[in-house]
N, C-alpha and C positions, 0 to 999 in steps of 0.2 A: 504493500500500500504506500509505498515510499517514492512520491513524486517524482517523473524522468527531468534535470534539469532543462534539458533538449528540450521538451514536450510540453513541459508546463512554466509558466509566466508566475512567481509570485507577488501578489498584491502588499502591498506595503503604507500604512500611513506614511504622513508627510511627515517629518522629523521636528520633534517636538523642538521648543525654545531653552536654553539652559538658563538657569535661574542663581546656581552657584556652581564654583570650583566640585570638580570632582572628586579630589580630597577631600573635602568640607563636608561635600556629602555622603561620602563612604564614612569616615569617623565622628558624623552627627551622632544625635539620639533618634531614635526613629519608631516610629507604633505602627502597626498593622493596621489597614484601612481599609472596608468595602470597598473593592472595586469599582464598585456604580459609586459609590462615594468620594470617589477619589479627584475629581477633576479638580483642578487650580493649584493642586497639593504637590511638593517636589519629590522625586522620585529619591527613594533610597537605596534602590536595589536595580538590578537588571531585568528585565523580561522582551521576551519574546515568542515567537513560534517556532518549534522543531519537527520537520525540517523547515525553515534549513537552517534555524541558530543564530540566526541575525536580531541581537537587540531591536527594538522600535522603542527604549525606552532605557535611560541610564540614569545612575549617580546624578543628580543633583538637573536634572532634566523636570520642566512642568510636565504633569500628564494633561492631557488634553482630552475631547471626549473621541477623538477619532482613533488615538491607543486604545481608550475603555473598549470603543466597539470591537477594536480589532481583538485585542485579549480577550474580551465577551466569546466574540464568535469561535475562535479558535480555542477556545479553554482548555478543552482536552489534550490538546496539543503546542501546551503553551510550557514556559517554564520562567522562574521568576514568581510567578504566584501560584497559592494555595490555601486550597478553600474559598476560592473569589474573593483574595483577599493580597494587599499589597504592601513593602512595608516603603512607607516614606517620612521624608526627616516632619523630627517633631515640631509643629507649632511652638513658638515661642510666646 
């Protein structure tokens, strides 16, 4: 069931806006967030779809709602989150 890259085209959001350093945001505090919850909120973690392993979403990166949908639709197929659930830095 492993997509031929020849064959098949994957779909990709646009690439979110960075909000801080990637350090900053790897060594933040960070809480887990409903997914559907998540927009405006900076990302703490990596996620994406596998195949084929390509983040849509990094360290210290906004989520936006076109990630949400994209992580939504591919869930089962996704990595970075779990439980519909994502971890990003903590509100101050």
């Amino acid at each position: 069931d492993i997509p031929n890259a020849v064959d098949n085209k994957f779909e990709f959001p646009d690439a979110p806006k960075r909000s801080m350093k990637i350090s900053d945001a790897f060594f933040a505090d960070k809480e887990l967030i409903e997914l559907s919850k998540a927009e405006g909120r900076i990302s703490g973690t990596i996620a994406g779809r596998y195949p084929p392993g390509i983040p849509v979403v990094a360290w210290g990166e906004i989520i936006n709602n076109d990630i949400i949908e994209y992580l939504s639709k591919y869930y089962d197929k996704c990595f970075g989150i779990k439980n519909k659930m994502i971890n990003c830095v903590m509100e101050r």
